[in-house]
C-alpha positions as CSV (number, residue, x, y, z in Angstrom):
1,X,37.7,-2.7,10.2
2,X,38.7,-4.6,7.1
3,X,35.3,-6.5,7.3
4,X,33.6,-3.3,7.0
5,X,35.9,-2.4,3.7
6,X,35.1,-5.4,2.1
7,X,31.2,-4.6,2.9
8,X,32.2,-1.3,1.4
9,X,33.8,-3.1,-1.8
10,X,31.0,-5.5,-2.6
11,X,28.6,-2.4,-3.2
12,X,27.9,-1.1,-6.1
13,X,28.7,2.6,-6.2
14,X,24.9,4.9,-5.4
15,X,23.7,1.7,-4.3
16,X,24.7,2.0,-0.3
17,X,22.1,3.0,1.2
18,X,19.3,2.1,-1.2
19,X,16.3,0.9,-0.1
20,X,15.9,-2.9,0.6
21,X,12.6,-4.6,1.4
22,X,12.6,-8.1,3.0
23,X,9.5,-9.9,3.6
24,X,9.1,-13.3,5.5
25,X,7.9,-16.5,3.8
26,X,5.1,-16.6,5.5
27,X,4.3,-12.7,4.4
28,X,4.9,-13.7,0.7
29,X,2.8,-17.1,1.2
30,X,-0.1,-14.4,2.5
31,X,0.3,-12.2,-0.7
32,X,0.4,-15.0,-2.7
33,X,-2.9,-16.2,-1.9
34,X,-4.7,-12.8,-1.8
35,X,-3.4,-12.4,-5.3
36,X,-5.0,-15.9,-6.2
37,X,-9.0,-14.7,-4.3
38,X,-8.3,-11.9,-6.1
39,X,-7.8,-13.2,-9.5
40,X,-10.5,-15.6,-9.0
41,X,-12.7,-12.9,-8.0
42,X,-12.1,-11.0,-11.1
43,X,-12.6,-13.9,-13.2
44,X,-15.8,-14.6,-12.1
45,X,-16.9,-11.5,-12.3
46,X,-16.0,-11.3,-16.0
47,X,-17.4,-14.7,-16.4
48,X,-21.1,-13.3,-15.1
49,X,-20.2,-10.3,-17.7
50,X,-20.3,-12.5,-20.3
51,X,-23.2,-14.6,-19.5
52,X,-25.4,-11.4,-18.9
């Protein structure tokens, strides 16, 4: 049981059962390069803008 008061100890008081999101390399790899096609695809879109 003393495991589970030093679990207890290391939180930070309100902070128990706040909500915690993980996400896998390979899930932050996949963001990662949706947010580049989709920052290219806004740039080129505001290059054609400009050219029009």
């Amino acid at each position: 049981m003393e495991g589970l008061q030093e679990m207890r100890d290391a939180e930070k008081p309100g902070e128990r059962f706040a909500y915690k999101e993980y996400i896998s390399d390979e899930a932050k790899a996949f963001l990662a390069d949706l947010a580049e096609k989709e920052k290219a695809k806004k740039a080129s879109a505001k290059e054609a803008l400009t050219q029009a």
